[in-house]
N, C-alpha and C positions, 0 to 999 in steps of 0.2 A: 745415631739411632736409625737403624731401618727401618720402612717401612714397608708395610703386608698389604700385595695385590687383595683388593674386597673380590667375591664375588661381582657388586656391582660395576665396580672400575674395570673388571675384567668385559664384563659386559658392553660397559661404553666402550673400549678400546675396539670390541669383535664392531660393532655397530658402526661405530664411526670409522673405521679403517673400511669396512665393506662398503657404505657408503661412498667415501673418497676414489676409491675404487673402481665403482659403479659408473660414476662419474668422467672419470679417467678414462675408460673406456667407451661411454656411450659420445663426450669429447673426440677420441679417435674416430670412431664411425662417422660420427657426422661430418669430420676433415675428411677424411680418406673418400665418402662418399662426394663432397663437396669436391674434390680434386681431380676424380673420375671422369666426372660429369663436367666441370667447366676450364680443364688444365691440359688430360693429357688424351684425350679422343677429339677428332679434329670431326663431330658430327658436322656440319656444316658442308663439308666436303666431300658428303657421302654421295652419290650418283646413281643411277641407276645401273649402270655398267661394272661402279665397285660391287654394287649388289648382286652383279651377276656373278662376278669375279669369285665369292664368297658360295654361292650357289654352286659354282663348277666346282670350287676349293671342294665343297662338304661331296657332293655329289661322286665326285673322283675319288673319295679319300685322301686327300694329300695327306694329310696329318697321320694316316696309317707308316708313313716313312717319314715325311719332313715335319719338321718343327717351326712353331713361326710365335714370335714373340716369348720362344722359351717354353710353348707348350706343346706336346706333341710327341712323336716318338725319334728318335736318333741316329737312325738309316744313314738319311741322306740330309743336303745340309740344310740348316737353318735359312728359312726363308724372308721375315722379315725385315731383313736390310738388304735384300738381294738386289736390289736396283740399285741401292746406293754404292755395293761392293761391284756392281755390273759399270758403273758411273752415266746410268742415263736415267736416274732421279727426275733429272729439272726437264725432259725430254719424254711425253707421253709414248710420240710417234717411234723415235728410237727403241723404248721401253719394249713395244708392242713388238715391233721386228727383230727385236734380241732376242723374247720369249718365243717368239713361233720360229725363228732360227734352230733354237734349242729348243724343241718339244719336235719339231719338223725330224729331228738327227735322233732321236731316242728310237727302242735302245741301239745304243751303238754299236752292235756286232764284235766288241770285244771279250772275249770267255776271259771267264774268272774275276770278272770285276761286276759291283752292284749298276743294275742300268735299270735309269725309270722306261717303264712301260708305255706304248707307244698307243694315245686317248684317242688319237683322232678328231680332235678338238677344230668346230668350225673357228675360221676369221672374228667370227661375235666373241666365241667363248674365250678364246688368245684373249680379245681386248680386251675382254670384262675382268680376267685376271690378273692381268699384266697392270689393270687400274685398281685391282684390288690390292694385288703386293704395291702398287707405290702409295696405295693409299696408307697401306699398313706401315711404309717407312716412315711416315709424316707422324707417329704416335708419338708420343715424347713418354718414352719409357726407360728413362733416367740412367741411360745407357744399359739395360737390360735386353737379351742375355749379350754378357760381353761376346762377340763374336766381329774379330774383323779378318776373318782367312774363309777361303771360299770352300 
């Protein structure tokens, strides 16, 4: 014998699955918000020099060419694991004299190839960034964006 969806059973089905649902979702949020916040931003280790770091970042437009954690445009490369692919991560002091190394040499006078622009960046604002990108290497962004070539 078969049996015939009611009206009302069709009813509870829309209700109850949209609920379940609801659920399911408002679930995710609170994870995902919960995971944000106490998982993968290392707030604690924020400085007043990453904040400068982040200042210079907006102020320069990096993100008009480089990308950093996957967001941004695709010019030039991906910035936040730069210090780890640079290997002076564990190394503030290094860190700092690699970036102003390389920002010192820009652009590099070779035609036909993309060359960042040459900020004029004092000694502060070097350090502010340079603690900015290793601060941004310390995110735990679950290997996101895969990027291990320079």
């Amino acid at each position: 014998m078969r049996e015939v969806l009611t009206k009302s059973m069709a009813r509870n089905i829309f209700y109850g699955g949209s609920l379940f649902f609801i659920l399911i979702f408002i679930a995710l949020f609170v994870h995902g918000h919960w995971y944000i916040v106490n998982v993968s931003t290392n707030e604690e280790e924020l400085t007043d020099s990453v904040a400068l770091g982040k200042h210079v970042w907006e102020r320069k437009a990096c993100v008009n060419c480089h990308s950093i954690l996957g967001e941004g445009a695709y010019f030039a490369p991906e910035l936040g694991n730069v210090m780890v692919r640079w290997g002076v991560q564990d190394d503030p002091d290094s860190a700092f004299e690699t970036l102003k190394g390389w920002m010192e040499a820009q652009p590099t006078g070779i035609e036909g190839r993309r060359q960042m622009p040459q900020f004029n960046l004092s000694d502060e604002e070097i350090r502010g960034l340079s603690d900015f990108l290793l601060w941004t290497s310390t995110i735990n962004t679950q290997g996101w964006p895969p990027n291990d070539a320079g």
